[in-house]
C-alpha positions as a Markdown table, in Angstrom:
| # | Residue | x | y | z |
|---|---|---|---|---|
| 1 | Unk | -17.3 | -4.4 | 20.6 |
| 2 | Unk | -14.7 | -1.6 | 20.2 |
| 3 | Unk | -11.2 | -1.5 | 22.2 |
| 4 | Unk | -9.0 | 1.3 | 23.4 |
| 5 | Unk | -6.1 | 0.3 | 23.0 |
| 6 | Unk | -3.0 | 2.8 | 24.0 |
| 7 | Unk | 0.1 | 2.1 | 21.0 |
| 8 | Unk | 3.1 | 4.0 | 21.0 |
| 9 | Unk | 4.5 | 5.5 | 17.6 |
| 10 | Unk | 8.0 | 7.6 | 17.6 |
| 11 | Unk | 7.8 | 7.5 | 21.0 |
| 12 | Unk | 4.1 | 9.1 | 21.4 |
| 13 | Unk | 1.5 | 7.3 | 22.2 |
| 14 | Unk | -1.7 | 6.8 | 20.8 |
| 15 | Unk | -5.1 | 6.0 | 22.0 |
| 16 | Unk | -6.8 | 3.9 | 19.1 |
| 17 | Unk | -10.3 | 2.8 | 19.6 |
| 18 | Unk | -10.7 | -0.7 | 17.4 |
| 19 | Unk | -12.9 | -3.9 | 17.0 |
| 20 | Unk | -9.8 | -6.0 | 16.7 |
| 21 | Unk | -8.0 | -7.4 | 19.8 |
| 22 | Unk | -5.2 | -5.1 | 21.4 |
| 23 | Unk | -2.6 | -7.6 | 20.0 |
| 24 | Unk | -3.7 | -7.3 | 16.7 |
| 25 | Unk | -3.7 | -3.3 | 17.2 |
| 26 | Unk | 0.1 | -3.1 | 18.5 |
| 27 | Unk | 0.8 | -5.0 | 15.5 |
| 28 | Unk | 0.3 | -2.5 | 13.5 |
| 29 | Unk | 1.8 | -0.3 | 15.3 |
| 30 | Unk | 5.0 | -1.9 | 15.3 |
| 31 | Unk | 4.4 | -2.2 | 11.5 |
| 32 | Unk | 3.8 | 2.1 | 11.7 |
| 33 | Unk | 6.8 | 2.4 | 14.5 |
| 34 | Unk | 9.7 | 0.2 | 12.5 |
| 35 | Unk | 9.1 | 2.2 | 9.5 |
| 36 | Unk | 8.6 | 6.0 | 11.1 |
| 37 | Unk | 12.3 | 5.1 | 12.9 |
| 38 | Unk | 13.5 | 4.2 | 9.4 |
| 39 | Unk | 12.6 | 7.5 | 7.6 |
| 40 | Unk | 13.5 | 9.0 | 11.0 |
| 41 | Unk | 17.4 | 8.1 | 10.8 |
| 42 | Unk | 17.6 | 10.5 | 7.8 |
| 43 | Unk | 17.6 | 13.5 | 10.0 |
| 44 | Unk | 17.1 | 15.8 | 7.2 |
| 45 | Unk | 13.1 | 15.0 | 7.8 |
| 46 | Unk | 10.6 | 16.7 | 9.9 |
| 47 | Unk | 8.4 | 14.6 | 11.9 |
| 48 | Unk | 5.5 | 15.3 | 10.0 |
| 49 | Unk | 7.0 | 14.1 | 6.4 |
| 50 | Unk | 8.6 | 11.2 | 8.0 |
| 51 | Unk | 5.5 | 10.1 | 9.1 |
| 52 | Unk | 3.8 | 10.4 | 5.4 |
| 53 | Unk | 7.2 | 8.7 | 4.1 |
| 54 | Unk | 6.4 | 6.1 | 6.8 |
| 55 | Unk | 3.0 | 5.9 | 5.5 |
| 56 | Unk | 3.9 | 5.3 | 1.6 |
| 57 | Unk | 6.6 | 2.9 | 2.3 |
| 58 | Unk | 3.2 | 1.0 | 4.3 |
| 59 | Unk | 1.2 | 1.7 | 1.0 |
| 60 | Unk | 3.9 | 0.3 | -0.6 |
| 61 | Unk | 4.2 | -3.3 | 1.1 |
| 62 | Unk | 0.3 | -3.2 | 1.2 |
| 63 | Unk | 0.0 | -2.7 | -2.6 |
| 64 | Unk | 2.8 | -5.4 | -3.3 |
| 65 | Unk | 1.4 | -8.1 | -0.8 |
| 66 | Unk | -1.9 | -7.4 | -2.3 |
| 67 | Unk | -0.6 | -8.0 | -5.8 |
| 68 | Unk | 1.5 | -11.6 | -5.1 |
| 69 | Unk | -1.7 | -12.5 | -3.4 |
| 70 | Unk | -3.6 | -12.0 | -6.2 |
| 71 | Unk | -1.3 | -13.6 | -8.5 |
| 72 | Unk | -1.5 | -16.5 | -6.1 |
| 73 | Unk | -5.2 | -16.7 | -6.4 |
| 74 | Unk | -4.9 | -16.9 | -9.9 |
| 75 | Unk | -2.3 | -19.5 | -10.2 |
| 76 | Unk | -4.7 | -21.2 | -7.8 |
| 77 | Unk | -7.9 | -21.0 | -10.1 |
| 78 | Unk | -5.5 | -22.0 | -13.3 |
| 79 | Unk | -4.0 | -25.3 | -11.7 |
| 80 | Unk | -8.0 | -26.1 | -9.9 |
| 81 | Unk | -9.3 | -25.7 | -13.8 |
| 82 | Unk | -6.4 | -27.5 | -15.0 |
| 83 | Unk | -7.0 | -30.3 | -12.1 |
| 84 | Unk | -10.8 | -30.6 | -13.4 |
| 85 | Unk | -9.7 | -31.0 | -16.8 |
| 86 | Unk | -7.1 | -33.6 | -16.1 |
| 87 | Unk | -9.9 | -35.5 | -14.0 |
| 88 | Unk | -13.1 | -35.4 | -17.2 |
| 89 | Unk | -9.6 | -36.7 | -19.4 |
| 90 | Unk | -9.0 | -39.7 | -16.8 |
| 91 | Unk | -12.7 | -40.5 | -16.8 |
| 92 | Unk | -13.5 | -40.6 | -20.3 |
| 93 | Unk | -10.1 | -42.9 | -20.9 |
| 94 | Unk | -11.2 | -44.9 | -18.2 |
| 95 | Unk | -14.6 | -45.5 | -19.8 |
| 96 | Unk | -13.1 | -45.9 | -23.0 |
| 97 | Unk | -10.4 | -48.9 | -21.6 |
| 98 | Unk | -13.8 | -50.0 | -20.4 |
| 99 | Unk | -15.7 | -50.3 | -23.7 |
| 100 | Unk | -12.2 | -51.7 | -25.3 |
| 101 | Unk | -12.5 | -54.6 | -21.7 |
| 102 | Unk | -15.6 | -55.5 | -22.7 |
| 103 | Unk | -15.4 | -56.1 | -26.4 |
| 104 | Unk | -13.2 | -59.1 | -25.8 |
């Protein structure tokens, strides 16, 4: 189901049709907002570049978050494997202090 949703962005506002819920929506355009009044307080910007600024320093985060995240999986998948080899290492020394048990 799509939303319209009415956000306001350097004091315009904006009607954004979405499938996400309208508090999900003025989210992000708080996220848009906070940076756009940023650029904006250099006044040596038009509107229209501050707004792309706005934009790349959003890129920016994005690209960032999206890289610690995937460094996170990865640590993730290194300490599961190392887990799973830990776990075959207990097993077989617990068979062998088994066969060792037994022998007596």
């Amino acid at each position: 189901m799509r939303n319209k949703i009415v956000v306001t962005i350097g004091g315009k506002d904006y009607t954004m049709v979405a499938a996400e819920d309208e508090s999900y929506v003025q989210r992000c355009a708080a996220v848009v907002d906070r940076q756009l009044q940023e650029v904006l307080q250099d006044t040596r910007f038009s509107r229209a570049d501050a707004a792309v600024l706005a934009a790349m320093n959003v890129a920016d985060q994005l690209l960032k978050e999206q890289e610690a995240s995937e460094n996170l999986r990865r640590q993730v998948k290194e300490n599961l494997e190392e887990a799973n080899t830990l776990k075959l290492e207990l097993s077989e020394a617990k068979r062998e202090i088994f066969k060792l048990g037994s022998k007596k």
